[in-house]
N, C-alpha and C positions, 0 to 999 in steps of 0.2 A: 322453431327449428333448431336442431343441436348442430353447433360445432363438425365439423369432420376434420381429422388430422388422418393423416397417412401415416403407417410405422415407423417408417425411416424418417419422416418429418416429426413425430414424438419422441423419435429417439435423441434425436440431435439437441431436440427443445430440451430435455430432460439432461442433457449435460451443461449444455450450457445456461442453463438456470441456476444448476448444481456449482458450477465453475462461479458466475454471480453470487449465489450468496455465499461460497467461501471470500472473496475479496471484501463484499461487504460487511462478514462476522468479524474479521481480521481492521477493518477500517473504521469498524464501530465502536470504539475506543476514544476516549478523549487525547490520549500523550500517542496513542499509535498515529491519529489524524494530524495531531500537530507535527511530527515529526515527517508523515509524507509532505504536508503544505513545503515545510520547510527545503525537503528534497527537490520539490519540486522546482526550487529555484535555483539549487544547484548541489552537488555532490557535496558530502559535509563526514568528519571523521564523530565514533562517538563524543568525543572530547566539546568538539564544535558544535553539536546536537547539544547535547546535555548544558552548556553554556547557554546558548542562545534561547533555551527556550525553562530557562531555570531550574535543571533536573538536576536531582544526583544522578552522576556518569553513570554507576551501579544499575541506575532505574531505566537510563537511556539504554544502557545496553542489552538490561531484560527484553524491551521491547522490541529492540533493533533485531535480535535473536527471533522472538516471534513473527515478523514482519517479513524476513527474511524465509525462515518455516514455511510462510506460507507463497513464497516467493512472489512479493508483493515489490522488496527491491534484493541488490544484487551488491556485493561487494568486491573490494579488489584489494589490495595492498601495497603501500606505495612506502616502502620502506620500512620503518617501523609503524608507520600505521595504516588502518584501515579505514578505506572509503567507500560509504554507502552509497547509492545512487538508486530511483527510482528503476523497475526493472522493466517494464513496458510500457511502451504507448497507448494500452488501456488503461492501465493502472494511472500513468501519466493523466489521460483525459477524463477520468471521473475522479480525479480529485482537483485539478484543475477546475471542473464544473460543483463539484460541492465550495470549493475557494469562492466561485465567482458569485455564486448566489447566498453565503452567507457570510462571508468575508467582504464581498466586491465594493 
């Protein structure tokens, strides 16, 4: 017996599938992933990225740039500089869950 989806029910599937693996091409990166873990503990300027997890700043902020593109996180500005932060609570809970099962 096959499957039956409804149209509006494959449609929905079909975005947010689509929506899925944009986060996951974007988190499939080894410095992109360390840099969310890292958010994930708390908002961090490129400086403080690039430092903590041994980058040239240059490299931190290619990345932070693509991460951003894909609005993965969200920035602000707090004077002279800027602060990264995760940008939702999905993105939040699926790198939290990759932390927990390979990191934990």
């Amino acid at each position: 017996m096959e499957p039956t989806l409804d149209f509006a029910a494959s449609d929905a599937l079909v975005v947010a599938s689509d929506e899925a693996a944009r986060l996951l091409r974007a988190m499939g990166h080894g410095p992109r992933l360390r840099i969310l873990c890292l958010l994930l503990e708390a908002p961090c300027s490129s400086g403080d990225i690039a430092r903590a997890l041994g980058m040239r700043e240059a490299a931190a902020s290619q990345q932070l740039a693509l991460l951003r593109g894909e609005r993965l996180i969200e920035a602000r500005r707090e004077g002279q500089r800027v602060i990264y932060a995760i940008a939702s609570p999905v993105v939040a809970h699926v790198v939290g869950v990759l932390r927990d099962a390979f990191c934990g």
